[in-house]
C-alpha positions in Angstrom: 176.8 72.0 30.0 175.5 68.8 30.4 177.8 68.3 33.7 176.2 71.6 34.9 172.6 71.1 35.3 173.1 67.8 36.5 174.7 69.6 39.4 172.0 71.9 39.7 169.3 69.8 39.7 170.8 68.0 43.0 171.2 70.7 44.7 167.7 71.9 44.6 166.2 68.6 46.7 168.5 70.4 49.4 167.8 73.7 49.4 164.1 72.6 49.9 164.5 70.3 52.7 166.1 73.5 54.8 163.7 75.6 54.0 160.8 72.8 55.4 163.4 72.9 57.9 163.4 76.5 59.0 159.9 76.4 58.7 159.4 73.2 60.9 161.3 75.3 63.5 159.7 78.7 63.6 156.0 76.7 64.4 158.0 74.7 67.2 159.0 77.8 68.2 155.8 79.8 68.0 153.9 76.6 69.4 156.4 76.5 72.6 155.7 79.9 72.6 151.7 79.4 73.1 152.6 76.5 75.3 154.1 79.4 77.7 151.5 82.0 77.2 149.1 79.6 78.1 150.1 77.9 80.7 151.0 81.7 82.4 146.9 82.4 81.5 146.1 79.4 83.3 147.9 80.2 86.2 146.6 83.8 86.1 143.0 82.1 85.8 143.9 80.0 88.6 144.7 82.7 90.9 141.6 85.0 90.0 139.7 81.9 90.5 141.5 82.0 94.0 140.5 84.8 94.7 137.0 85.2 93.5 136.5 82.0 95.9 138.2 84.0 98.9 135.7 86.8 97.8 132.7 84.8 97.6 133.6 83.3 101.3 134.3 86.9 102.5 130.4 88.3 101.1 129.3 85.2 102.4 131.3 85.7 105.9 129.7 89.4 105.6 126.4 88.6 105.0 126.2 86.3 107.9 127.2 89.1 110.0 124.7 91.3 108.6 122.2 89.0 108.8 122.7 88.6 112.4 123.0 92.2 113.3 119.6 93.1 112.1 118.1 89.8 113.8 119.8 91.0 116.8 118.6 94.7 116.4 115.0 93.5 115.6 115.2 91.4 118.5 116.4 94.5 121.0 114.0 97.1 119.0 111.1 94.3 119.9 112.2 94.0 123.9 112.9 97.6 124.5 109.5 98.5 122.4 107.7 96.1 125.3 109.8 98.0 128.1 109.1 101.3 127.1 105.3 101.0 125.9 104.3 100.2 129.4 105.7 103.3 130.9 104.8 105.4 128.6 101.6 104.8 128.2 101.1 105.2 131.5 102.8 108.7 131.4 100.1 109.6 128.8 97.2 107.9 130.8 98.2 109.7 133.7 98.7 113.1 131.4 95.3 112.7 130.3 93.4 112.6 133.5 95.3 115.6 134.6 94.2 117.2 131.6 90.3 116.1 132.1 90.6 117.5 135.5 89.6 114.3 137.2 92.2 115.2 140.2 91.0 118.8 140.6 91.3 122.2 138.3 95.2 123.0 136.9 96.6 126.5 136.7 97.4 127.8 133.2 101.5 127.0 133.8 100.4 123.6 135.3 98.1 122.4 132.3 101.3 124.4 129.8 103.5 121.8 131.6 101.7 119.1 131.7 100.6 119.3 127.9 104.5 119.4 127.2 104.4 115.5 128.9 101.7 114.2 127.1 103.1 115.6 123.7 106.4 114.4 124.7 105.2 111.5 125.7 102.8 110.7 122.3 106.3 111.3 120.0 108.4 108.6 122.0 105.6 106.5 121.6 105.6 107.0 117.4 109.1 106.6 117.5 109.1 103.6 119.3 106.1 101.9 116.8 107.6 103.3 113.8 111.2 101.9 114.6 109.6 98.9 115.5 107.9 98.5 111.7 111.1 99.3 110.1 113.1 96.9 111.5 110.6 94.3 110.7 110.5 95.5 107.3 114.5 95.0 107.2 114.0 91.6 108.8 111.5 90.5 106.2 109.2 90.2 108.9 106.0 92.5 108.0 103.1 90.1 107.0 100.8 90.9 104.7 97.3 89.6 104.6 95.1 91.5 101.3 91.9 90.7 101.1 89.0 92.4 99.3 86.8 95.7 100.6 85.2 98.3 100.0 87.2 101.6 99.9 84.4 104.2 101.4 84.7 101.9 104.3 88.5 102.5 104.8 87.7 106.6 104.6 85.0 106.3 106.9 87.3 104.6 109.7 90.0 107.1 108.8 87.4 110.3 108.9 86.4 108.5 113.1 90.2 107.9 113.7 91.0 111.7 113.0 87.8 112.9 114.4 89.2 113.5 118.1 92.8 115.1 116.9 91.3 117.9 115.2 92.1 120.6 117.4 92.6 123.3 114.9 89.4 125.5 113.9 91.5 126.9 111.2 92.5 123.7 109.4 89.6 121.5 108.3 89.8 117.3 107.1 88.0 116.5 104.0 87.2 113.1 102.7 86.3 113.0 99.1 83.4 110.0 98.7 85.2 107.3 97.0 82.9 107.1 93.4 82.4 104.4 90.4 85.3 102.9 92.6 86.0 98.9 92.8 86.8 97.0 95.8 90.5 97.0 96.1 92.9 93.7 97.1 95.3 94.6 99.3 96.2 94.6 102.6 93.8 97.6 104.3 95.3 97.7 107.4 98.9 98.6 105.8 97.5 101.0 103.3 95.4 102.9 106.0 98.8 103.0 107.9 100.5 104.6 105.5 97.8 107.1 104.6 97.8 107.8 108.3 101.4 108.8 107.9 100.1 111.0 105.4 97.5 112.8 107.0 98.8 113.3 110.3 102.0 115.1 108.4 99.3 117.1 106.5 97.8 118.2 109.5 101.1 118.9 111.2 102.4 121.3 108.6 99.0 123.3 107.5 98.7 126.1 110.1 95.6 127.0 108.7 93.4 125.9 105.0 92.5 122.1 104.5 93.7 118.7 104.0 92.0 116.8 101.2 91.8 113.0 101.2 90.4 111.3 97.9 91.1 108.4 95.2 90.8 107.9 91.9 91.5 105.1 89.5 94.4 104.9 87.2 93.4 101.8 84.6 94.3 98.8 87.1 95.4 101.0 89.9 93.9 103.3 92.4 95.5 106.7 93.5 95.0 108.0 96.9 96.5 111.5 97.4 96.4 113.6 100.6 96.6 117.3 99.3 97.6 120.0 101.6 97.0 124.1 101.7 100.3 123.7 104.2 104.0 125.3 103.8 104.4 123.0 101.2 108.4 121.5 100.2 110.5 122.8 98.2 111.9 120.7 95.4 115.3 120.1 96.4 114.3 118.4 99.2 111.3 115.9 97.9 114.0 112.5 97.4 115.0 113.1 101.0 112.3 113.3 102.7 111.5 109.6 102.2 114.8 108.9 104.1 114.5 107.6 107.2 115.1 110.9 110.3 114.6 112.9 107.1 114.3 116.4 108.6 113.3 119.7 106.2 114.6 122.5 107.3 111.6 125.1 107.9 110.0 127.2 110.8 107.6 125.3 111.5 109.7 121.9 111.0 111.8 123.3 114.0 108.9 124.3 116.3 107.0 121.0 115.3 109.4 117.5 115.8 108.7 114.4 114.2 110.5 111.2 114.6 111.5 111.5 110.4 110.8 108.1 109.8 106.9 108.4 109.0 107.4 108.8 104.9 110.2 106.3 104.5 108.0 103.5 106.4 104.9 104.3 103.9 107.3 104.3 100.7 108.7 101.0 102.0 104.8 99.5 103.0 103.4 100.9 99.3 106.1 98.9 97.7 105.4 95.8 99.7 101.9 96.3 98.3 103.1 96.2 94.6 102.8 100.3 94.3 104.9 103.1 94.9 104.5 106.9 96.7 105.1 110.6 95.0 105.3 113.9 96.4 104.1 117.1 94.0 105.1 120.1 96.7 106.4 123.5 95.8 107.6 125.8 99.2 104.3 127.6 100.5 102.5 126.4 97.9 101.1 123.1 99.8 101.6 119.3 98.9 100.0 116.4 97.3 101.7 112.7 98.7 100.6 110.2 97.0 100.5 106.0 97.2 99.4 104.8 94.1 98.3 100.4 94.5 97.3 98.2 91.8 93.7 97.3 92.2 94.7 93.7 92.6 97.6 93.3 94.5 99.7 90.1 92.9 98.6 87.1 95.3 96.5 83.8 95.3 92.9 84.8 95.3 91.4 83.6 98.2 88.6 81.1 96.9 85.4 82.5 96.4 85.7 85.5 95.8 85.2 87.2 92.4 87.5 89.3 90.5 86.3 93.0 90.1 
């Protein structure tokens, strides 16, 4: 017996040492194993790091391209603009005098014909101006210049701009007096363009009824809306029609043609302001376009002048 466990008790020294053994060699095994799996993610990082470099230097390649395309299409926009002005304004100077009778009396087919120029003549020109502000706008070229004033004066010069194009007895142009209204910082000249835009559209598309100009305040912004009596939109169409050629399909759309870019150059204008547009139209029910700017539009204020 005593023979018997001596034996045993060498044998156990052994069986421990294999087992460290075989345990040594499953983590050399798992650690080679890691060693591989990590050196294939590193060369799988490696190559998507490849290729997100080749990307980046492809947007980059792109962008350069884009970049020049639209500084080559503001460019041609801006010549062709100066090419085409000068003839047509003389097509509409020359339309005009016909029209006045200055050169003698015109039949009823001549004047017909000769009204067909000048209107003709007055849509290339928009088209030509309104291309022309759009691809500055893309080009990051539009300057704006807010300063403060007074918001009955911008109505009053709109209410003498529209005076002499209010050839229809059965549509009539209302200004609403701007009341308990501040003055507003922005840039005047850009807001009273895009209000333009919205009037002359009014005036377009109400055969007969009224077009209503006012503003309100909304906390630290100011509303103006140009409501309508006209044919009105219906509401499928109201995203599209701030596209640019946006063209609803109506009557009197296709008896009366617009260039289509008039609404997507005022959305673009109001949100270089700081504000935003909106349209509440139902079909034959009249519309209501709206640019709503914050009474202060975010800029340095010029020195001296006090915050209303």
């Amino acid at each position: 017996m005593a023979t018997t466990d001596a034996s045993d008790h060498e044998a156990t020294p052994h069986s421990s040492d294999t087992k460290e053994s075989e345990a040594l060699q499953r983590l050399r095994a798992e650690l080679e194993a890691s060693r591989a799996e990590l050196a294939e993610l590193r060369d799988e990082l490696d190559e998507t790091n490849r290729g997100v470099v080749a990307l980046y230097g492809e947007l980059d390649t792109q962008a350069d391209q884009l970049k020049q395309a639209t500084e080559l299409k503001s460019r041609f926009l801006a010549y062709m603009s100066h090419e085409f002005r000068t003839p047509v304004s003389a097509i509409r100077s020359i339309t005009r005098l016909l029209l006045d009778r200055m050169d003698g009396p015109l039949t009823e087919e001549q004047e017909r014909q000769v009204t067909f120029i000048e209107t003709s003549a007055t849509e290339f020109a928009e088209l030509v101006d309104d291309l022309l502000d759009l691809a500055k706008i893309e080009a990051g070229r539009v300057e704006i210049s807010p300063a403060w004033f007074e918001m009955v004066d911008l109505f009053s010069a709109l209410r003498g701009m529209f005076k002499p194009v209010l050839t229809n007895p059965e549509t009539v142009l209302i200004f609403e007096e701007p009341e308990n209204l501040p003055r507003l910082f922005t840039d005047d000249r850009k807001l009273s363009q895009i209000l333009r835009n919205f009037i002359s559209n009014a005036l377009k598309f109400t055969p007969r009824g009224e077009v209503r100009v006012s503003a309100v305040r909304q906390g630290d912004e100011v509303c103006f809306s140009v409501a309508d009596t006209g044919i009105g939109i219906a509401p499928q169409h109201h995203a599209a029609v701030f596209d640019d050629f946006a063209q609803v399909d109506s009557p009197v759309q296709k008896r009366l043609r617009g260039t289509g870019l008039g609404l997507s150059l005022s959305r673009q204008l109001a949100q270089l302001l700081g504000g935003r547009v909106t349209l509440a139209s139902e079909l034959n029910a009249g519309s209501v376009f709206s640019v709503i700017l914050p009474v202060q539009m975010p800029d340095d204020e010029p020195a001296g002048q006090d915050r209303e």
